[in-house]
C-alpha positions in Angstrom: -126.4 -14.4 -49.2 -127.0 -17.4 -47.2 -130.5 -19.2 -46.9 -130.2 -18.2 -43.3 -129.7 -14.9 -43.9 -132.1 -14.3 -47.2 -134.5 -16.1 -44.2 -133.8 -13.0 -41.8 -134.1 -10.8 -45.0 -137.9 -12.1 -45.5 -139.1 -11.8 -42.0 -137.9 -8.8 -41.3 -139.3 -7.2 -44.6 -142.4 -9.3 -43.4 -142.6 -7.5 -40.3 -141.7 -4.2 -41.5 -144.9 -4.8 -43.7 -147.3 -5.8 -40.7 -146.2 -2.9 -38.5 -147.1 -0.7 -41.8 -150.3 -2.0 -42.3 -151.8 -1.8 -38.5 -150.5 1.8 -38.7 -152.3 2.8 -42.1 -155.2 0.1 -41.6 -154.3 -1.7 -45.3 -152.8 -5.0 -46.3 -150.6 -5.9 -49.1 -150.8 -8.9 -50.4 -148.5 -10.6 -52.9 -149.0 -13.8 -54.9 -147.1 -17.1 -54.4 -145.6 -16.7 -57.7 -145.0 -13.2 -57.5 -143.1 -13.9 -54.3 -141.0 -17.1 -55.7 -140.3 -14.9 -59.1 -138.8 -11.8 -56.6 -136.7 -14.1 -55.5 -134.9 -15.5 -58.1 -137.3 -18.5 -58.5 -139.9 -20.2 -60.9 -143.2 -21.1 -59.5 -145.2 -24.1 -60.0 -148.9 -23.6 -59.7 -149.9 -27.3 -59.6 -147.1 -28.5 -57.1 -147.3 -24.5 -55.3 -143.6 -24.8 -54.9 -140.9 -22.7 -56.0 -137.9 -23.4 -57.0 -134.9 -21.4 -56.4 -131.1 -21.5 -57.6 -128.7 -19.8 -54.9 -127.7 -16.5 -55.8 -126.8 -13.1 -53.7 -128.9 -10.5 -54.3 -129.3 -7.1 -52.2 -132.2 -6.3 -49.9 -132.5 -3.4 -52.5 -132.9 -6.0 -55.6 -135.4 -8.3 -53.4 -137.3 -5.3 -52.8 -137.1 -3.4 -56.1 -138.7 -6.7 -57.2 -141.4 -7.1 -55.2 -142.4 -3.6 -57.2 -141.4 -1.7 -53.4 -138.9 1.5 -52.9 -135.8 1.0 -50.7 -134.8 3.4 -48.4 -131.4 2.8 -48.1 -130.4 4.7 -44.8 -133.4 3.6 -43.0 -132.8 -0.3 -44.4 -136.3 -0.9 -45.5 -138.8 -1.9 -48.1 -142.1 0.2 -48.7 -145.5 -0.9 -50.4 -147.8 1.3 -51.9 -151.0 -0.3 -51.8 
């Protein structure tokens, strides 16, 4: 998967989550390094930057990750808070 397209993978999981959250009324909230490690990355707490090799993963992977469940026909990610 291409940076581009992991990019388009991100947002739309990101907005997937926001239009969750003003329906139920709760946030999630993930930690930087939490976020780098679900994506293939090692975070560095003193520089807050993560680096990442390039690998292709599925949005199913990135969200099995990031501890979610992925529905598979409907093509998104969900959070239990």
């Amino acid at each position: 998967m291409s940076d581009r397209g992991r990019f388009v993978l991100v947002m739309a999981l990101t907005a997937s989550l926001a239009m969750a959250g003003c329906a139920s009324g709760s946030k999630v909230r993930m930690s930087s390094a939490k976020m780098c490690q679900a994506h293939g990355g090692a975070y560095n707490a003193s520089t807050k930057a993560c680096t990442t090799t390039a690998q292709t993963r599925t949005a199913k992977q990135i969200c099995e990750q990031q501890t979610g469940y992925y529905d598979e026909a409907a093509e998104i990610c969900e959070f239990n808070p």
